[in-house]
C-alpha positions as CSV (number, residue, x, y, z in Angstrom):
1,X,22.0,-47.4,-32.6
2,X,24.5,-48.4,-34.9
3,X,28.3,-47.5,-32.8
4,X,30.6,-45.4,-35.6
5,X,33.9,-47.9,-35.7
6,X,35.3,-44.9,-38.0
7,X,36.2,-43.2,-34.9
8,X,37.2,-44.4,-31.2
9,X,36.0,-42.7,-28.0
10,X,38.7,-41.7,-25.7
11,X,38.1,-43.4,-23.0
12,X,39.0,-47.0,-25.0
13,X,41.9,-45.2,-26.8
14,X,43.2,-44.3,-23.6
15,X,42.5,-47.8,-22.4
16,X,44.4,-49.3,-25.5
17,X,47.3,-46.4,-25.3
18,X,47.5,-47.7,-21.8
19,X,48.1,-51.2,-21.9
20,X,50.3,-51.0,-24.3
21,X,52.5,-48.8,-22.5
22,X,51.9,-51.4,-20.2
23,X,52.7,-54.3,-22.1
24,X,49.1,-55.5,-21.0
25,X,46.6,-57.7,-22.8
26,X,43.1,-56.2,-23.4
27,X,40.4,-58.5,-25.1
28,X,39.3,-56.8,-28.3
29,X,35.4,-57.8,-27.3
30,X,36.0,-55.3,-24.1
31,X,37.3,-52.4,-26.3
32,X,34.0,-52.7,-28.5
33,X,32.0,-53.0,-25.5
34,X,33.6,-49.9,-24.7
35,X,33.0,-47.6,-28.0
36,X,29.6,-48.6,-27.9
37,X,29.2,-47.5,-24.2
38,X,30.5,-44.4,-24.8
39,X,28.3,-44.0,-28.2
40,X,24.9,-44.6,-25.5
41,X,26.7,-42.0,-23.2
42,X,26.7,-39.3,-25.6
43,X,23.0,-40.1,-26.7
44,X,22.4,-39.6,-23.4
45,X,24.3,-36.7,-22.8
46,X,22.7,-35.1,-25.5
47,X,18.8,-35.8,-24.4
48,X,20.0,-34.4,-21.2
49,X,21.0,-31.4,-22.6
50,X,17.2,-31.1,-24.9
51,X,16.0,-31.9,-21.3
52,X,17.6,-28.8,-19.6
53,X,17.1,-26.7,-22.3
54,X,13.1,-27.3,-22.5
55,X,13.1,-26.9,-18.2
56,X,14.9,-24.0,-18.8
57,X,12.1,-22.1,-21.9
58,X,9.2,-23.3,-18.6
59,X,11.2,-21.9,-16.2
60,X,11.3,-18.7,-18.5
61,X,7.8,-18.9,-19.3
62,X,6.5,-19.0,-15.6
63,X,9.1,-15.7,-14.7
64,X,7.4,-13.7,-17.5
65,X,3.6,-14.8,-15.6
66,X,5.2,-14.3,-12.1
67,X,6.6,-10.7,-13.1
68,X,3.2,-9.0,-13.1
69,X,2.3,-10.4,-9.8
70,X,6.0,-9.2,-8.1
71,X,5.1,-5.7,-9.4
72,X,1.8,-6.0,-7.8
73,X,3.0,-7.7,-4.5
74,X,5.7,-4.5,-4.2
75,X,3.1,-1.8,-4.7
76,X,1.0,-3.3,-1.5
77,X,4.4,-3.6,0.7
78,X,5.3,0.0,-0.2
79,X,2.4,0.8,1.9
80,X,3.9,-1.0,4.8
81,X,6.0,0.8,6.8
82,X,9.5,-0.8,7.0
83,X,8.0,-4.0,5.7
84,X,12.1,-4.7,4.4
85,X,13.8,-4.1,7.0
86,X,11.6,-5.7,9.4
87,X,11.7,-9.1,6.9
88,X,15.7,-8.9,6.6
89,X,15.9,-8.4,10.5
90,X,13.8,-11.5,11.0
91,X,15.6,-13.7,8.8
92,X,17.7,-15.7,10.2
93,X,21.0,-15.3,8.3
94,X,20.6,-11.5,7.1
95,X,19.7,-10.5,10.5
96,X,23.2,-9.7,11.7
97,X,24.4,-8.3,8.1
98,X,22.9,-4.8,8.8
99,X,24.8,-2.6,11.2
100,X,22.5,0.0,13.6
101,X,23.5,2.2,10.9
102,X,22.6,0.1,7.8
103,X,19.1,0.1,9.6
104,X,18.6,3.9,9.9
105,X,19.3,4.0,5.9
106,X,17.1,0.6,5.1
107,X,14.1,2.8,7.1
108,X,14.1,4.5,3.5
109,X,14.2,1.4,1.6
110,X,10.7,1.6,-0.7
111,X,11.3,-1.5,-2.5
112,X,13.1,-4.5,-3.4
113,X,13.2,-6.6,-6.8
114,X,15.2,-9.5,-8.0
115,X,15.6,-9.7,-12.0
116,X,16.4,-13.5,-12.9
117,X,16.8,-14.6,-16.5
118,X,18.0,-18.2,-15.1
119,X,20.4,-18.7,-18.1
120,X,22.1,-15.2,-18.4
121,X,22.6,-14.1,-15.0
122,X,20.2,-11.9,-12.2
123,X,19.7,-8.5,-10.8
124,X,18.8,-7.6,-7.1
125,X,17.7,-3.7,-7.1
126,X,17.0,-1.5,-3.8
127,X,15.2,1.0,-4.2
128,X,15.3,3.9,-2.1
129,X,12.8,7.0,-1.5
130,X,14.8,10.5,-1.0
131,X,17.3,10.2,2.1
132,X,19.9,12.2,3.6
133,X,22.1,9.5,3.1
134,X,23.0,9.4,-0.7
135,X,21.5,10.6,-3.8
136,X,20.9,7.3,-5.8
137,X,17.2,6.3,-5.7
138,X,18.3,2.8,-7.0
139,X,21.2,0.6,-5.8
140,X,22.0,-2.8,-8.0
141,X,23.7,-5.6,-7.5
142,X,24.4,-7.6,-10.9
143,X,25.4,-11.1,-11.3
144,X,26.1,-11.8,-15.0
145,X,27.2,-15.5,-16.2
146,X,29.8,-15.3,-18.7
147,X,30.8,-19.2,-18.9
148,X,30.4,-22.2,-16.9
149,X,32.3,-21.3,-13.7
150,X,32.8,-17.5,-14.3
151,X,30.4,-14.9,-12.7
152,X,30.8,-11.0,-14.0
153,X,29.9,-9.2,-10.8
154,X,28.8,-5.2,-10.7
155,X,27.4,-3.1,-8.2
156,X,26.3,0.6,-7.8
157,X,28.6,3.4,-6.8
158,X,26.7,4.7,-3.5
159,X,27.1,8.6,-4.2
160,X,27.1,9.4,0.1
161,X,26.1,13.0,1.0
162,X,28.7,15.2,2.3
163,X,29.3,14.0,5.4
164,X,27.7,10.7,4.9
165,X,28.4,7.0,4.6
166,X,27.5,3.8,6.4
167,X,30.0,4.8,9.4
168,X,29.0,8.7,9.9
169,X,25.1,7.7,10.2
170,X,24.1,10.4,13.3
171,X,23.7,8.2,16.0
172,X,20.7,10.0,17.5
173,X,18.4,9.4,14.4
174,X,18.2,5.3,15.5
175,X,14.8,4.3,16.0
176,X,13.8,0.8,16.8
177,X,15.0,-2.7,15.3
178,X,17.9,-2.6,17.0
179,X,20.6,-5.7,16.5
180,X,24.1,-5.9,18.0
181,X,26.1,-4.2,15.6
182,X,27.8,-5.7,12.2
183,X,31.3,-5.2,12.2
184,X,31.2,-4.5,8.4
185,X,28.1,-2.1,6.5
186,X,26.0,-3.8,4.6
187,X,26.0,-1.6,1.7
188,X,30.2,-2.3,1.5
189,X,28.6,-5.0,-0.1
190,X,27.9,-3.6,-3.5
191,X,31.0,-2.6,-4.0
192,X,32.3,-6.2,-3.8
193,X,32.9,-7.7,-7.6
194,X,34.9,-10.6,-6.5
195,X,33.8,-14.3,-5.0
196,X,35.7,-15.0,-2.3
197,X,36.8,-18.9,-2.1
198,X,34.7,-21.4,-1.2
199,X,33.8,-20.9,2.6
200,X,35.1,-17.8,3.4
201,X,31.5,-16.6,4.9
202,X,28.4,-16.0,3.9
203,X,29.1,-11.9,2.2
204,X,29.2,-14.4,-1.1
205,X,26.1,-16.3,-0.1
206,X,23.8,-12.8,0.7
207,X,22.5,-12.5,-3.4
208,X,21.4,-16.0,-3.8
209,X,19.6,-15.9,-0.1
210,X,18.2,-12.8,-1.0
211,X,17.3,-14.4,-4.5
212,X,16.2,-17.9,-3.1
213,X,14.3,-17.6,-0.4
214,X,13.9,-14.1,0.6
215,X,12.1,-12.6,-2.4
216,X,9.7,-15.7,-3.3
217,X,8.3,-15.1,0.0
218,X,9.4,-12.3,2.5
219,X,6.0,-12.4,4.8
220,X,7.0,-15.9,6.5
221,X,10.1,-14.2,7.4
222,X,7.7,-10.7,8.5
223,X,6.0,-13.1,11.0
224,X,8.3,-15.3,12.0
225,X,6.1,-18.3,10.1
226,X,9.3,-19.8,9.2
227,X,10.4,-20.6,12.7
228,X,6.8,-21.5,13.7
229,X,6.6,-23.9,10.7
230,X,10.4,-25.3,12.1
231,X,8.7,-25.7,15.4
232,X,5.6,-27.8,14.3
233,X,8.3,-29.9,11.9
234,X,9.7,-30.5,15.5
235,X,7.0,-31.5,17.1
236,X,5.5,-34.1,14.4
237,X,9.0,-35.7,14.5
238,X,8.8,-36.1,18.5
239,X,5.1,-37.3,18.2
240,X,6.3,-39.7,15.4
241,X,9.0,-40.9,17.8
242,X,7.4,-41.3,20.9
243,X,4.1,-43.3,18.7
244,X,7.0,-45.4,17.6
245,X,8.3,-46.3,20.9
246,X,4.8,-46.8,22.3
247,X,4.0,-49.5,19.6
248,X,7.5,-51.3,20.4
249,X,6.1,-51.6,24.1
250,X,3.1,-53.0,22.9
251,X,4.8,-55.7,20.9
């Protein structure tokens, strides 16, 4: 690759500009050395970009042949009673996110689905089977990318019965899967349209657990595999350790 002399990159402007200023010497070779760096740079930047954009149309390609088997996978665990609710009380960091309330409403929970175009943005739908609670059979959380660094966020407007919402739940219609209670309802989160900054607790991390790890595979969660899994990773390590120790005594 022939560098284009016509033109300088910034970074040895800036390095000439500089030394100037400076009243500082720079060897002519370097600033070549420089502009043709910063030529290869750009290739590479560019291939990178082919790269990503190809990664991105398999990515694509494999949602579309996964979609099919989601809306197979959700017909089966509609005909397991509180399937959801069971796998977001076993997860480890959703567990505490659903208030004693919250779980009395999730008992109606028929389905869950997660909508991911990768490039555009994703959708996480609830879908709910007639409740006392509210009228909407579908609640949606929407995560929409609008540049690099900006997330459009929108959520459903609950419509609560008379009388209802997360905090009037009748506390005699509990059953079961109980958890201390959350100081905040769950469903308070889709009303929430603004990321909160960096750190401020995991409310901002709930779509992309639900997204990540919960929807590819809810079961190991529904059983506890995870933890079991965790537990076997523990004990390979020990036996590693203690095989390791036994053949420094030998030496």
């Amino acid at each position: 690759m022939v560098a284009d002399r016509s033109k300088k990159p910034k970074t040895a402007d800036k390095l000439a500009e500089s030394a100037e200023e400076d009243n500082i010497h720079i060897d002519k070779d370097l600033l070549v050395s420089l502009e043709e760096l910063q030529d290869f740079q750009k290739e590479l930047d560019k291939v990178n970009e082919e790269a990503s954009d190809k990664v991105l149309e398999v990515e694509r390609k494999y949602n579309e042949i996964r979609r099919p088997v989601y809306v197979r996978r959700n017909e089966i665990i509609s005909s397991i009673p509180d399937f959801w609710l069971t796998a977001f009380l076993s997860h480890p960091s959703l567990c505490d996110l659903l208030s004693e309330e919250d779980q009395t409403i999730f008992k109606y929970l028929d389905a869950l689905d997660v909508d991911d175009d990768l490039k555009l943005g994703y959708s996480i739908a609830f879908k709910f089977k007639p409740n006392p609670f509210f009228d909407n059979t579908k609640l949606i959380k929407t995560f929409k990318f609008i540049n690099e660094g900006t997330t459009k966020i929108t959520g459903t407007n609950i419509d609560w019965k008379e009388g209802m919402g997360s905090a009037n739940i009748n506390n005699d219609e509990k059953k079961g899967n109980k958890r201390p209670p959350s100081t905040e309802s769950f469903f308070s989160w889709f009303s929430e349209t603004q990321l909160e900054d960096a750190g401020e607790g995991l409310r901002d991390e709930v779509a992309e657990i639900i997204k990540e790890d919960l929807w590819p595979d809810p079961i190991k969660y529904l059983y506890n595999v995870a933890d079991d899994e965790d537990s076997e990773e523990d004990e390979d390590e020990e036996e590693g350790e203690e095989g390791d120790e036994e053949d420094e005594d030998e030496d």
